[in-house]
N, C-alpha and C positions, 0 to 999 in steps of 0.2 A: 704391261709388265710392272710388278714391282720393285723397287730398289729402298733399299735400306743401307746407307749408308757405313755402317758401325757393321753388317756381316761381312759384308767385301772386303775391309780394311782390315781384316783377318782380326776384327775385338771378339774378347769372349763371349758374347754377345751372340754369335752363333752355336755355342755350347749350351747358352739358357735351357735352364727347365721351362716348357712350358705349360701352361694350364690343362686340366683334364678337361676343358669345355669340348663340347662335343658341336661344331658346326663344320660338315664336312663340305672338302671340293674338291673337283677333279682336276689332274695335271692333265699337261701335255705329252705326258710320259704313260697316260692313260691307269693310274695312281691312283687312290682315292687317301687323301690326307685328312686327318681328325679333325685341324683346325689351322686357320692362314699360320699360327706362330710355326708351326710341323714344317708345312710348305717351305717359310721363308729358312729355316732352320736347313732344309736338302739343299735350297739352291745358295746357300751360304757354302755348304760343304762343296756342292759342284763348282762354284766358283773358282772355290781353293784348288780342286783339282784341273783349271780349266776346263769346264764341260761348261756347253751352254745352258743359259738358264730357264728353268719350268715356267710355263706361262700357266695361267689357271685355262679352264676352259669352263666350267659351268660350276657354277653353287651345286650341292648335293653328290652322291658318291656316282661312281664311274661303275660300268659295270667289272672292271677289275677287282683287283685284291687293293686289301688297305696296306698300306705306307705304316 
């Protein structure tokens, strides 16, 4: 699991733009996000909302939809 300090503690920090790099991975949520900064970006918001958080499950897209 990842933890980032600065999105839990509700900083702006989970609002970042992040970069258009393209290296995709798949959630737990069966997701396919652009790139880890996307990821940590949802489970900053899930956080806030009390949801538990996305874990990754494999490098490369999911056969879902993209995030």
């Amino acid at each position: 699991m990842f933890f980032f300090p600065d999105c839990f503690t509700g900083s702006p920090s989970c609002d970042k733009k992040c970069p258009n790099k393209k290296n995709y991975l798949c959630a737990s949520n069966g997701k396919t996000f652009k790139n880890k900064c996307e990821f940590d970006k949802e489970n900053c918001k899930r956080k806030k909302q009390g949801k538990k958080p996305l874990t990754k499950t494999k490098d490369g897209k999911c056969k879902g939809k993209l995030q």
